[in-house]
PDB file of N, H, CA, C and O in Angstrom:
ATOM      1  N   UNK A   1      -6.550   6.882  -7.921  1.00  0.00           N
ATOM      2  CA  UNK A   1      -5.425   7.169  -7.048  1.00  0.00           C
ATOM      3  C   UNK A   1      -4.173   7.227  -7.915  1.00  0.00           C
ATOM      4  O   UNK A   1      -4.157   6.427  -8.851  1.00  0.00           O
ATOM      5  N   UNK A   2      -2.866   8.228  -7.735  1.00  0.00           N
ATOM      6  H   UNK A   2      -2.879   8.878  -6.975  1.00  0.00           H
ATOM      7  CA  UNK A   2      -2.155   7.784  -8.136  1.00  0.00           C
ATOM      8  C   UNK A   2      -0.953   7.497  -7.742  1.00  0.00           C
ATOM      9  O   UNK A   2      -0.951   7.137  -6.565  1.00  0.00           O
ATOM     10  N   UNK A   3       0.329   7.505  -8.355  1.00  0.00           N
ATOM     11  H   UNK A   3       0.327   7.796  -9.312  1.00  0.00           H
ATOM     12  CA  UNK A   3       1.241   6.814  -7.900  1.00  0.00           C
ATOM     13  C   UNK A   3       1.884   7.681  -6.895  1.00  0.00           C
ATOM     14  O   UNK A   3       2.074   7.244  -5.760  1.00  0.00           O
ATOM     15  N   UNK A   4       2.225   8.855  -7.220  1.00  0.00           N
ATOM     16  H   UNK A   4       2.070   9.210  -8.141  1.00  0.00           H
ATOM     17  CA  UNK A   4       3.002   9.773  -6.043  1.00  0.00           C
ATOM     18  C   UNK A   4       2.298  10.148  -4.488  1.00  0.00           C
ATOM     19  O   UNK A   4       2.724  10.702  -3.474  1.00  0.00           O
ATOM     20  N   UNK A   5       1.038   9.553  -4.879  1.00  0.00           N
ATOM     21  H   UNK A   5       0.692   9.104  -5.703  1.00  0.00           H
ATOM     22  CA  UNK A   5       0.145   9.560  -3.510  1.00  0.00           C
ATOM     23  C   UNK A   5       0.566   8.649  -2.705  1.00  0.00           C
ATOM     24  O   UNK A   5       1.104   8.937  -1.636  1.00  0.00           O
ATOM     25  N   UNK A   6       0.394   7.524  -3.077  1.00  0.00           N
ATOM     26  H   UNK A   6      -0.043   7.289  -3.946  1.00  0.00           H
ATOM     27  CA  UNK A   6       0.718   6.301  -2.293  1.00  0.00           C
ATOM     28  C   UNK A   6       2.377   6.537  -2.016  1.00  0.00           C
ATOM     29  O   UNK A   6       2.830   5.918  -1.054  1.00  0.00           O
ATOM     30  N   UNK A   7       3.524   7.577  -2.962  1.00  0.00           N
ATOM     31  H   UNK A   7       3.156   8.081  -3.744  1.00  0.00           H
ATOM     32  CA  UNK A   7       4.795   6.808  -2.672  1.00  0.00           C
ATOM     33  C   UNK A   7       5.310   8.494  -1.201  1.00  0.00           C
ATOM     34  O   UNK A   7       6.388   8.847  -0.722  1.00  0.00           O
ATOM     35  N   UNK A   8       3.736   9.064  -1.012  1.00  0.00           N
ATOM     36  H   UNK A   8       2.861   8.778  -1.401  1.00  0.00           H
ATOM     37  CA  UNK A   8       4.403   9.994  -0.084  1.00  0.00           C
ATOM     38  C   UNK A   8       3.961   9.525   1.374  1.00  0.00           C
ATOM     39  O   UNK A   8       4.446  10.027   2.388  1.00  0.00           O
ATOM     40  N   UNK A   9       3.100   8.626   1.390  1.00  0.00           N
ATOM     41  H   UNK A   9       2.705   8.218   0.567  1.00  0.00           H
ATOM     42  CA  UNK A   9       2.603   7.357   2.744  1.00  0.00           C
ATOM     43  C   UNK A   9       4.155   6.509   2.383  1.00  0.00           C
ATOM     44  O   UNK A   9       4.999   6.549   3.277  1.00  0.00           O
ATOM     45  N   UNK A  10       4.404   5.970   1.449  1.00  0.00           N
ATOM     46  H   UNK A  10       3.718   5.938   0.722  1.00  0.00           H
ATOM     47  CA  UNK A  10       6.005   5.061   1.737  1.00  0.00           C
ATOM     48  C   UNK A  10       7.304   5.740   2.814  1.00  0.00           C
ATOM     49  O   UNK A  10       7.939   5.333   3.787  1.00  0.00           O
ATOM     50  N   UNK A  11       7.227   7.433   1.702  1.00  0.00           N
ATOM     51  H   UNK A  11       6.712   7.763   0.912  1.00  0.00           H
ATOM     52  CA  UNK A  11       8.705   8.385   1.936  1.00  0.00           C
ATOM     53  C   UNK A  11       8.458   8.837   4.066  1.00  0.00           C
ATOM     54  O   UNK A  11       9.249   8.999   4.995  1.00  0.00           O
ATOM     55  N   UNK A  12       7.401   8.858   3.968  1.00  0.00           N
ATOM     56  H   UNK A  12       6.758   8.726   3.213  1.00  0.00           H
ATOM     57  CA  UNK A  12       6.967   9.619   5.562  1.00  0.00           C
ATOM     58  C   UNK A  12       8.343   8.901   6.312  1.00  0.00           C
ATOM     59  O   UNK A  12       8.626   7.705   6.239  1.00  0.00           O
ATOM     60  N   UNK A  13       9.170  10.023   7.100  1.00  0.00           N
ATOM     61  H   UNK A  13       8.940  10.995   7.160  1.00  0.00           H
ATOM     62  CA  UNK A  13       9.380   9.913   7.999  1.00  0.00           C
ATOM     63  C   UNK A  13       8.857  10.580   9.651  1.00  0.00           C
ATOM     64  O   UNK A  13       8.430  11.732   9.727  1.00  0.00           O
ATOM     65  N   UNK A  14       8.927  10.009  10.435  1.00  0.00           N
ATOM     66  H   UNK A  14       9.274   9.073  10.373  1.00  0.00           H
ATOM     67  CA  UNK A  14       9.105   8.677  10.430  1.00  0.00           C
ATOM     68  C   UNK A  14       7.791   7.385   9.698  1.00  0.00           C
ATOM     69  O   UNK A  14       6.586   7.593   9.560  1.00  0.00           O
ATOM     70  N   UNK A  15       8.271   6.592   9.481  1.00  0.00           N
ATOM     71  H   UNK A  15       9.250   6.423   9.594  1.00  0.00           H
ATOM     72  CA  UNK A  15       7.552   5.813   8.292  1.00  0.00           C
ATOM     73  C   UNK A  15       5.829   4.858   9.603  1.00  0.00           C
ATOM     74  O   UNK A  15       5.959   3.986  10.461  1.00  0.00           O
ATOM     75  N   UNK A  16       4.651   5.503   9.185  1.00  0.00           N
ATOM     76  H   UNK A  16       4.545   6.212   8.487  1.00  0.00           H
ATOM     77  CA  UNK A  16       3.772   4.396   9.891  1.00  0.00           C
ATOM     78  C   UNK A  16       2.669   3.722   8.957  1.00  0.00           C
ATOM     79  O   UNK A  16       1.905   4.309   8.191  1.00  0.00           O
ATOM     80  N   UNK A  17       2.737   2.729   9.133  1.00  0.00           N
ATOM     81  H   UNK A  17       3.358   2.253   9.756  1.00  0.00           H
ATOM     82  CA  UNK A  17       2.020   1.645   8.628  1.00  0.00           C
ATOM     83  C   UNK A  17       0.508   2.247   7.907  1.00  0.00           C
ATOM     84  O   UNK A  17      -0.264   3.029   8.463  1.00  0.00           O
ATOM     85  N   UNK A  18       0.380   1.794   6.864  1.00  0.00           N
ATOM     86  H   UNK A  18       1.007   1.159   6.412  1.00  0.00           H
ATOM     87  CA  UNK A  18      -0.822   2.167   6.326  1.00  0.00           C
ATOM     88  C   UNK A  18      -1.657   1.660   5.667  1.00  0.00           C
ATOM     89  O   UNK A  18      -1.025   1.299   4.674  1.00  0.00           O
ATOM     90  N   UNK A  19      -2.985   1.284   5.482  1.00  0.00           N
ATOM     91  H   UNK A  19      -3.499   1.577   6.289  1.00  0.00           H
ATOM     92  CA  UNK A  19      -3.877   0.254   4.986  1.00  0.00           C
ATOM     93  C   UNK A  19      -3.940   1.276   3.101  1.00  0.00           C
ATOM     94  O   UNK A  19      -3.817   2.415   2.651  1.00  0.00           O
ATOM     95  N   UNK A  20      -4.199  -0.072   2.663  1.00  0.00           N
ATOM     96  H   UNK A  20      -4.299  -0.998   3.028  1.00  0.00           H
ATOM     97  CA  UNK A  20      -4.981   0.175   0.668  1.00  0.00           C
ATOM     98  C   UNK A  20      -6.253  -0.003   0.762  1.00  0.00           C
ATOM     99  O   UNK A  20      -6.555  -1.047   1.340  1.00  0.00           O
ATOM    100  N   UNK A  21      -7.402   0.854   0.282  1.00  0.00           N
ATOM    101  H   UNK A  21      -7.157   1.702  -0.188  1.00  0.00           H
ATOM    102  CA  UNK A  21      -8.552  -0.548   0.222  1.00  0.00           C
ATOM    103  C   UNK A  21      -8.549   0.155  -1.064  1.00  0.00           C
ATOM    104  O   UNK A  21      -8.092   1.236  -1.437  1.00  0.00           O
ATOM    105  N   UNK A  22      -9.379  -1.053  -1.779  1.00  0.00           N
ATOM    106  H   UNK A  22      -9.750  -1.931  -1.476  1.00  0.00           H
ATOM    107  CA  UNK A  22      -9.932  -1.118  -3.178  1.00  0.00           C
ATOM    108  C   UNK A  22     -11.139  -1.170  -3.551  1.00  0.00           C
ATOM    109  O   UNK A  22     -11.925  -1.727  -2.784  1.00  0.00           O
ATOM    110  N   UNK A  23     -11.582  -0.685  -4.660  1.00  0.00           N
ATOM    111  H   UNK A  23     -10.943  -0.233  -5.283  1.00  0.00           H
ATOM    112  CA  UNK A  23     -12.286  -0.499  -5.048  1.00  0.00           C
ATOM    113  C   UNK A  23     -13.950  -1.968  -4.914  1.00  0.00           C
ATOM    114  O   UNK A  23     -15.157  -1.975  -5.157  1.00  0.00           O
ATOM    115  N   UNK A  24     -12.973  -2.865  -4.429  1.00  0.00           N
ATOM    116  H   UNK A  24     -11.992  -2.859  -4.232  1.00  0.00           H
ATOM    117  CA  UNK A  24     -13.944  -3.937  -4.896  1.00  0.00           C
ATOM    118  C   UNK A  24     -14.085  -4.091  -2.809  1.00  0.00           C
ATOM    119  O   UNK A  24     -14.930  -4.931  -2.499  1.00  0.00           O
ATOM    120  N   UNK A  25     -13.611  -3.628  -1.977  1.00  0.00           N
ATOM    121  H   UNK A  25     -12.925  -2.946  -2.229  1.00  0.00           H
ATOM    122  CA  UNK A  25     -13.270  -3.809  -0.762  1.00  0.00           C
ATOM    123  C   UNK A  25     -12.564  -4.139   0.083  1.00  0.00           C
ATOM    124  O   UNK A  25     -12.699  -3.966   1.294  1.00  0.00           O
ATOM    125  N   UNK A  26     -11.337  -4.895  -0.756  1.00  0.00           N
ATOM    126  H   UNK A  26     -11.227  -5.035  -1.740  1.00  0.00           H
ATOM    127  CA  UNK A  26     -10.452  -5.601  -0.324  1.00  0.00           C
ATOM    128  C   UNK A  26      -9.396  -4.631  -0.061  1.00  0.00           C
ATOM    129  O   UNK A  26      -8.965  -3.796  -0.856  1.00  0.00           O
ATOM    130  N   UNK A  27      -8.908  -4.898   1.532  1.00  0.00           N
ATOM    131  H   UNK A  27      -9.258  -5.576   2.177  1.00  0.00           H
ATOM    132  CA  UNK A  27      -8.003  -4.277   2.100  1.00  0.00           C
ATOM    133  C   UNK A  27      -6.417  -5.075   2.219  1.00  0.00           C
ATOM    134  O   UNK A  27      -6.135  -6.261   2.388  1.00  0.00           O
ATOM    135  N   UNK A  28      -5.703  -4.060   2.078  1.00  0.00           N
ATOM    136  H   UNK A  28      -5.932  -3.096   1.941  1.00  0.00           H
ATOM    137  CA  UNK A  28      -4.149  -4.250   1.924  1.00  0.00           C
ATOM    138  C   UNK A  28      -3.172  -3.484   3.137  1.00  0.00           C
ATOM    139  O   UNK A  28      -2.898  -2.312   2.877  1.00  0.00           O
ATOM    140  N   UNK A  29      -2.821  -3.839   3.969  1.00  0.00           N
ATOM    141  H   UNK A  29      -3.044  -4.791   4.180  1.00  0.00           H
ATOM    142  CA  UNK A  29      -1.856  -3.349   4.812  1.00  0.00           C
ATOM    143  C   UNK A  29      -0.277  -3.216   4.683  1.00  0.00           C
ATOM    144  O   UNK A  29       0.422  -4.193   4.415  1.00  0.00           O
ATOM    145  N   UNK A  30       0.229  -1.976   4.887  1.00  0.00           N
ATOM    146  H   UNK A  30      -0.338  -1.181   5.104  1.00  0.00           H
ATOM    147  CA  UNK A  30       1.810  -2.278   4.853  1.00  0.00           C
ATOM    148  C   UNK A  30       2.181  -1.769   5.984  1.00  0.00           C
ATOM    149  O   UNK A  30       1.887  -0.820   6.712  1.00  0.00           O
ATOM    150  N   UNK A  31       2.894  -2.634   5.948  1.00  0.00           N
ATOM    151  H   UNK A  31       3.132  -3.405   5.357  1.00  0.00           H
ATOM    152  CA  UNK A  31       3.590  -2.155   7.942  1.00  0.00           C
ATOM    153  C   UNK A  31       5.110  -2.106   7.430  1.00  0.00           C
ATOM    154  O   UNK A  31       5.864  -1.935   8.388  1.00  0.00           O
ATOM    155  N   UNK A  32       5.530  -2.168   6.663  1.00  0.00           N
ATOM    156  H   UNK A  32       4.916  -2.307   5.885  1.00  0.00           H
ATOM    157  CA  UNK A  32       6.973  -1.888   6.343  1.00  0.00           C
ATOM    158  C   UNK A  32       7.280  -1.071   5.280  1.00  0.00           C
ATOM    159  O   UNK A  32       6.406  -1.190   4.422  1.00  0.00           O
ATOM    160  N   UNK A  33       8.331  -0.119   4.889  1.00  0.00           N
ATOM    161  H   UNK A  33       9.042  -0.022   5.586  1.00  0.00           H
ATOM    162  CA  UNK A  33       8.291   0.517   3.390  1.00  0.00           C
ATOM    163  C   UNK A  33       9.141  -0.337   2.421  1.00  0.00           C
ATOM    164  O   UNK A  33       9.220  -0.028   1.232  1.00  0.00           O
ATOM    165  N   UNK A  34       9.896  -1.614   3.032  1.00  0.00           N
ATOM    166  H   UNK A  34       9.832  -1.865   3.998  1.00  0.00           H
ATOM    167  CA  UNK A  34      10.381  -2.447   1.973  1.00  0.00           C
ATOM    168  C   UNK A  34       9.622  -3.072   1.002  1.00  0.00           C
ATOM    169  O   UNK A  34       9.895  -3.414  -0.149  1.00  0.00           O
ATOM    170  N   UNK A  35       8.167  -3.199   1.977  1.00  0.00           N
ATOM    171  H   UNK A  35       7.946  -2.921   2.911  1.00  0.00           H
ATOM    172  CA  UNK A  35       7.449  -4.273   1.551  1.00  0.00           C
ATOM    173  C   UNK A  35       6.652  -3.553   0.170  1.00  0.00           C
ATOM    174  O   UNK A  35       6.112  -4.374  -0.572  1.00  0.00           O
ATOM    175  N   UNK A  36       6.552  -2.288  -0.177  1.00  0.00           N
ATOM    176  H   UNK A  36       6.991  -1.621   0.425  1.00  0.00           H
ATOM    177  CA  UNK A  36       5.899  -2.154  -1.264  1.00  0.00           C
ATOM    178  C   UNK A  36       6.405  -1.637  -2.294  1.00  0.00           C
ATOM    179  O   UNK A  36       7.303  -0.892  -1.904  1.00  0.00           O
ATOM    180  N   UNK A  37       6.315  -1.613  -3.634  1.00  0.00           N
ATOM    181  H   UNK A  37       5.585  -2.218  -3.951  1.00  0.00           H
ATOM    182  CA  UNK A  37       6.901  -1.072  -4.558  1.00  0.00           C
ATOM    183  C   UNK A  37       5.418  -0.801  -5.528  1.00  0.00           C
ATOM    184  O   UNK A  37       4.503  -1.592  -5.754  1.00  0.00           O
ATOM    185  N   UNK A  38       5.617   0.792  -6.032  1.00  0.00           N
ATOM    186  H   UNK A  38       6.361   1.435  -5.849  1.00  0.00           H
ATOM    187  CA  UNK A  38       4.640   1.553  -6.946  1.00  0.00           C
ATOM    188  C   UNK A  38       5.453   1.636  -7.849  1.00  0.00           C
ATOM    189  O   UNK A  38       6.654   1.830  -7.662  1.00  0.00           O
ATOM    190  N   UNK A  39       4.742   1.456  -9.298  1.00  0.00           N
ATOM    191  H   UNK A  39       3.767   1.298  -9.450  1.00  0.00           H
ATOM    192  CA  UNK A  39       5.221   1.609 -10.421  1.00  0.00           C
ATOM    193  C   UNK A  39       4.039   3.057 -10.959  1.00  0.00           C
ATOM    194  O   UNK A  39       3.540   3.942 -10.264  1.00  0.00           O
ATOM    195  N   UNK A  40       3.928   2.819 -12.265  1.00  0.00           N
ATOM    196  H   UNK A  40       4.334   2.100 -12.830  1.00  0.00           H
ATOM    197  CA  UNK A  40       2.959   4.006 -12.756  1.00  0.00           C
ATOM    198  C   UNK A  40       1.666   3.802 -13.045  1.00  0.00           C
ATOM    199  O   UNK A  40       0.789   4.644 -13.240  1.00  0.00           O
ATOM    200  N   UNK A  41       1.582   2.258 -13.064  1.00  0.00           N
ATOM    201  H   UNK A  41       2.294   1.575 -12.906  1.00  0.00           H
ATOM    202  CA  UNK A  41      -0.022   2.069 -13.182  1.00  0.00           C
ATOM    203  C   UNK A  41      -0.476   0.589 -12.356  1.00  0.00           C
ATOM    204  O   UNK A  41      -1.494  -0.094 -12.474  1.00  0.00           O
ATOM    205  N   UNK A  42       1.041   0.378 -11.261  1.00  0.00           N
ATOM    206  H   UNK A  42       1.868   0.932 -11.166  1.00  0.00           H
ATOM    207  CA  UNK A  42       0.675  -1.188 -10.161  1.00  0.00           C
ATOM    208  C   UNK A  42       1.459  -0.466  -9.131  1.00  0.00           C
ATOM    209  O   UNK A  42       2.294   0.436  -9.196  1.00  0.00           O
ATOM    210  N   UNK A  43       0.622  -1.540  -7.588  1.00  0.00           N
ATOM    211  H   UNK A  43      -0.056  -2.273  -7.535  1.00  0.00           H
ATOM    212  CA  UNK A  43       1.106  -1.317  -6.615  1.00  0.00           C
ATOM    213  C   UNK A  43       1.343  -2.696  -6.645  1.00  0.00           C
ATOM    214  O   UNK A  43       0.527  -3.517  -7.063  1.00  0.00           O
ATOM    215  N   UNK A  44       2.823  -3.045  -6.058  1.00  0.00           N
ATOM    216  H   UNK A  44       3.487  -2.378  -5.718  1.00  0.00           H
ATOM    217  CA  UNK A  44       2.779  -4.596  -5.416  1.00  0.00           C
ATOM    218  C   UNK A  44       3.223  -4.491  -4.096  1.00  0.00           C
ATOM    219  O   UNK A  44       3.936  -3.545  -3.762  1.00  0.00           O
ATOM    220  N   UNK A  45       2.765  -5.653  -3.044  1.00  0.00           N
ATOM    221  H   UNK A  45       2.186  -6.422  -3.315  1.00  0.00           H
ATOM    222  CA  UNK A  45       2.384  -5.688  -1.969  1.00  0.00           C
ATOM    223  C   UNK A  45       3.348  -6.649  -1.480  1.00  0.00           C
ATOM    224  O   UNK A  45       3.475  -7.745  -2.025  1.00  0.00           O
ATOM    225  N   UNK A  46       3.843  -6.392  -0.759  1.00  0.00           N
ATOM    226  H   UNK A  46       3.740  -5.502  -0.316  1.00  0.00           H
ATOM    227  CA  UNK A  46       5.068  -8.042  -0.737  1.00  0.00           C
ATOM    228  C   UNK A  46       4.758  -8.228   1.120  1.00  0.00           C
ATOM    229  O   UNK A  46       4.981  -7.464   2.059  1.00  0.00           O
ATOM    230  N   UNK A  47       4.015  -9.933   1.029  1.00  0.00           N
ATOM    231  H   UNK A  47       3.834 -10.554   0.266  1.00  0.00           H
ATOM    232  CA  UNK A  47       3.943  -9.977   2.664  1.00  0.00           C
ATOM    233  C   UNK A  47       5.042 -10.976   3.064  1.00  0.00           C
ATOM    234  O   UNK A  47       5.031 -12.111   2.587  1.00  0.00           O
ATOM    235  N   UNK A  48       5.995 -10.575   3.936  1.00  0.00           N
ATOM    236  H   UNK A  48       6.004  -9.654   4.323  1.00  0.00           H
ATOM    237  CA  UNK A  48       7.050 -11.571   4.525  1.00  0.00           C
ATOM    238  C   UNK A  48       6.871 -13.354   5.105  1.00  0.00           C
ATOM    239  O   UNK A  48       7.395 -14.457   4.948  1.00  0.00           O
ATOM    240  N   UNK A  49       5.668 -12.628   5.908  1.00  0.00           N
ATOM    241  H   UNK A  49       5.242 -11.732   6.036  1.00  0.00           H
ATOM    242  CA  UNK A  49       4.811 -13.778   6.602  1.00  0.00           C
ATOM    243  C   UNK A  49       4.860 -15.176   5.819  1.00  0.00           C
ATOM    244  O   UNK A  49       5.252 -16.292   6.159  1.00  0.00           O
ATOM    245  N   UNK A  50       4.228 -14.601   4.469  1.00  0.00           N
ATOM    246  H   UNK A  50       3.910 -13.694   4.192  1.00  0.00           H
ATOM    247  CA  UNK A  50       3.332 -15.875   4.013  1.00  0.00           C
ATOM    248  C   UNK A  50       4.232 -15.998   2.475  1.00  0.00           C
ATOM    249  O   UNK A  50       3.998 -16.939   1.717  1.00  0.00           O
ATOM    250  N   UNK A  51       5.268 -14.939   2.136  1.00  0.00           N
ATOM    251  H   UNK A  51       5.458 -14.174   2.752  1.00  0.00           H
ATOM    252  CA  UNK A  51       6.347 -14.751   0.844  1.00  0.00           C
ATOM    253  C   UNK A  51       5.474 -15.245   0.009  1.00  0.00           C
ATOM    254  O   UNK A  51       5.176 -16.353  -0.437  1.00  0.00           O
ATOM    255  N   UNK A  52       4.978 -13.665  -0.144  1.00  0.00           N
ATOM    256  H   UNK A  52       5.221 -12.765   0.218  1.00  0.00           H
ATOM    257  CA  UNK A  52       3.938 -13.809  -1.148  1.00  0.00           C
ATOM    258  C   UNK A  52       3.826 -12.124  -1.750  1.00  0.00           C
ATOM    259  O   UNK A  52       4.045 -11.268  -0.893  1.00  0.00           O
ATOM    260  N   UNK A  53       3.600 -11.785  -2.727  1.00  0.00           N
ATOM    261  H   UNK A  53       3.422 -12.481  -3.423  1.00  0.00           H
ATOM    262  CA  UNK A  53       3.144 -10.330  -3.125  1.00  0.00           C
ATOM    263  C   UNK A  53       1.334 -10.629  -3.747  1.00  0.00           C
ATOM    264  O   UNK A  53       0.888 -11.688  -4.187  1.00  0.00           O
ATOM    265  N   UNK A  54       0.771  -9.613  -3.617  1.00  0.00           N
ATOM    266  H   UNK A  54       1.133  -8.752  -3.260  1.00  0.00           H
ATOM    267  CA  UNK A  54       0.115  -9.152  -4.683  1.00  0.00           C
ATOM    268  C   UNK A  54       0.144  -7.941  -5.240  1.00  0.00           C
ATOM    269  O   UNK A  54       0.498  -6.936  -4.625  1.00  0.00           O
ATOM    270  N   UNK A  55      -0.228  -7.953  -6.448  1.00  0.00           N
ATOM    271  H   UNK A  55      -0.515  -8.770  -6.948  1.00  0.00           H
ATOM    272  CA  UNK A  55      -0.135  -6.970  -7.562  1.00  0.00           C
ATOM    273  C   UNK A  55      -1.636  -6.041  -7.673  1.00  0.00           C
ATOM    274  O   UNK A  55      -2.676  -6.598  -8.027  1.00  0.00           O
ATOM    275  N   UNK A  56      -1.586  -4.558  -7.320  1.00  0.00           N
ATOM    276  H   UNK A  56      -0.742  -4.106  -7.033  1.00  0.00           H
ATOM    277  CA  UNK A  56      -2.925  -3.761  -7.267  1.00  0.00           C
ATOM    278  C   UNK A  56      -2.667  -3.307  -8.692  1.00  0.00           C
ATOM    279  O   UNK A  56      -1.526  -3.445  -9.132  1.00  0.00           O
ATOM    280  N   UNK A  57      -3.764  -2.695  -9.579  1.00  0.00           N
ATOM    281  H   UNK A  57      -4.692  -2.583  -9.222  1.00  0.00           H
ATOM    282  CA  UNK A  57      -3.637  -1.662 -10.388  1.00  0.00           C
ATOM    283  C   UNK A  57      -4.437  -0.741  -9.862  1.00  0.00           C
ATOM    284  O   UNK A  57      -5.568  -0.800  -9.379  1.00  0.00           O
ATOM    285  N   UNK A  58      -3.136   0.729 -10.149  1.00  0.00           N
ATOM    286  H   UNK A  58      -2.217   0.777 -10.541  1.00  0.00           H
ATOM    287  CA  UNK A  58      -4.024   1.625  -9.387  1.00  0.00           C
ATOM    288  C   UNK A  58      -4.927   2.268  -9.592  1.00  0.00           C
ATOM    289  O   UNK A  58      -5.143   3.054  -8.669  1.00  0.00           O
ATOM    290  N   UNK A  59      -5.872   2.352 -10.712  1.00  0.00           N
ATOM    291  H   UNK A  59      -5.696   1.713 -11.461  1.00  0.00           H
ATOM    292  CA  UNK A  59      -7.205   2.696 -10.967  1.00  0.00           C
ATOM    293  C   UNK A  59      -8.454   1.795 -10.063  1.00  0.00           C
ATOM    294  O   UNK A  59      -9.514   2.393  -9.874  1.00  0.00           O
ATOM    295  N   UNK A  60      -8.336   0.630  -9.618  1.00  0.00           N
ATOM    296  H   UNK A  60      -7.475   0.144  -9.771  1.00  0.00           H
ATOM    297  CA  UNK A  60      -8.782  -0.088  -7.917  1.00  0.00           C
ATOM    298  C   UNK A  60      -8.543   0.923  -7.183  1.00  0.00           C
ATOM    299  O   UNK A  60      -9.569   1.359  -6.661  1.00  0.00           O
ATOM    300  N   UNK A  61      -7.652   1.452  -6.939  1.00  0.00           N
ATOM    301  H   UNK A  61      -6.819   1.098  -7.364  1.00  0.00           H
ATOM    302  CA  UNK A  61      -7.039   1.978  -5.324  1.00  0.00           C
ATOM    303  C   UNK A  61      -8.088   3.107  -4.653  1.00  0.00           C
ATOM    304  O   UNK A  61      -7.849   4.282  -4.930  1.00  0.00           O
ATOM    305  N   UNK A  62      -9.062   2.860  -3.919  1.00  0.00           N
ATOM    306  H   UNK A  62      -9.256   1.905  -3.694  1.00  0.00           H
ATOM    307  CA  UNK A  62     -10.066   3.922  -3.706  1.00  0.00           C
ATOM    308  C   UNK A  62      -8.944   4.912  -2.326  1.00  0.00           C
ATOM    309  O   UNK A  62      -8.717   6.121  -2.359  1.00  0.00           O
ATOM    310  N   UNK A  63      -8.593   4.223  -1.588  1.00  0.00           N
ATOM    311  H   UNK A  63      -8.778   3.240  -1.562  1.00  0.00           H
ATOM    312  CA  UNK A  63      -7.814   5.247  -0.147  1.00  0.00           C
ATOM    313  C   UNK A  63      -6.879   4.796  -0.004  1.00  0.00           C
ATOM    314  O   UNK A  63      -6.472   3.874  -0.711  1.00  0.00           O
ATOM    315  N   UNK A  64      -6.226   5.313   0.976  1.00  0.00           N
ATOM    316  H   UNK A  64      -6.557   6.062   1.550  1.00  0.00           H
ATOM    317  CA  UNK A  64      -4.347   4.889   1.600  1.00  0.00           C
ATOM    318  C   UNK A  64      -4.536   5.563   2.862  1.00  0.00           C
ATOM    319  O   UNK A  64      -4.224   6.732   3.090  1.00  0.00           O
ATOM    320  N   UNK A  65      -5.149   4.626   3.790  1.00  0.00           N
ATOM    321  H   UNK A  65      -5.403   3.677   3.605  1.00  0.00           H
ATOM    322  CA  UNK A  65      -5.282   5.574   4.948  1.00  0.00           C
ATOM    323  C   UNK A  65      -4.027   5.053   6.133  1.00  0.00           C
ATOM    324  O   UNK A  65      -3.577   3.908   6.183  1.00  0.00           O
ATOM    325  N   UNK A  66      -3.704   5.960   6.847  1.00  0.00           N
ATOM    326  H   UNK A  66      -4.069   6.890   6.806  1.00  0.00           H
ATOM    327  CA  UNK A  66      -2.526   5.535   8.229  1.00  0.00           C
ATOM    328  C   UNK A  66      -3.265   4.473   8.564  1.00  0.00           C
ATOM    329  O   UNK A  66      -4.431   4.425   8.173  1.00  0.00           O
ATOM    330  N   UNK A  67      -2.639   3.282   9.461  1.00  0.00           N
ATOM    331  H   UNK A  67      -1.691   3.321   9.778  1.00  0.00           H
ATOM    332  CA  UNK A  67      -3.268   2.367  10.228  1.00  0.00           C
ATOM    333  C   UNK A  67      -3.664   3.279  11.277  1.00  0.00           C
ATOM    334  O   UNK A  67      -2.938   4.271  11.347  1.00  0.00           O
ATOM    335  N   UNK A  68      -4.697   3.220  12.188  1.00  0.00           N
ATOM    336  H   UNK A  68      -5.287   2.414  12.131  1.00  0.00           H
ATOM    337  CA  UNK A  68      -4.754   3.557  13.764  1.00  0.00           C
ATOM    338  C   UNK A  68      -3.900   2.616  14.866  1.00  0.00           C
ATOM    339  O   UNK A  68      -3.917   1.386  14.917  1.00  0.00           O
ATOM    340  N   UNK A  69      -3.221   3.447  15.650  1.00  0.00           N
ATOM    341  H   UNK A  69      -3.207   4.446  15.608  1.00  0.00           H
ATOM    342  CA  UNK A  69      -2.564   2.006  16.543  1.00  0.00           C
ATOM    343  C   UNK A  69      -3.880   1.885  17.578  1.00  0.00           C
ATOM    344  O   UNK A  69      -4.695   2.783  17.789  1.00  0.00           O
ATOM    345  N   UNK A  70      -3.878   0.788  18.062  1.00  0.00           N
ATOM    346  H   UNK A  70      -3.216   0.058  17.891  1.00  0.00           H
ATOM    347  CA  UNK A  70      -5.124  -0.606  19.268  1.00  0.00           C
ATOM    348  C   UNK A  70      -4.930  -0.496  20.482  1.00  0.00           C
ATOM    349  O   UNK A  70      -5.551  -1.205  21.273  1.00  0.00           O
TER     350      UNK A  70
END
């Protein structure tokens, strides 16, 4: 995956929430565009909730799909 992929799911207006999964399975949600920042070879994940980030590298990053709304 690379970086301008993920930063055109950020730019969308209007902006909707969108899941990461990775390569190993582990899924990542962003429901805000503050909350993430792409560099050229990391995604970091910043959750408000729990003030916490994690750090992806994006050779992990298998999809970036929209959330579905429930």
């Amino acid at each position: 995956m690379n970086a301008d992929t993920i930063r055109e799911f950020v730019r969308r207006q209007p902006f909707e929430p969108f899941v990461i999964r990775l390569s190993n399975g582990e899924t990542h949600e962003v429901r805000h565009p503050e909350c993430l920042l792409v560099t050229k070879t990391k995604v970091i994940v910043y959750y408000p909730d729990d003030d916490r980030t994690v750090h992806l590298s994006l050779i992990h990053v298998n999809t970036v799909e929209t959330l579905q709304s429930t």
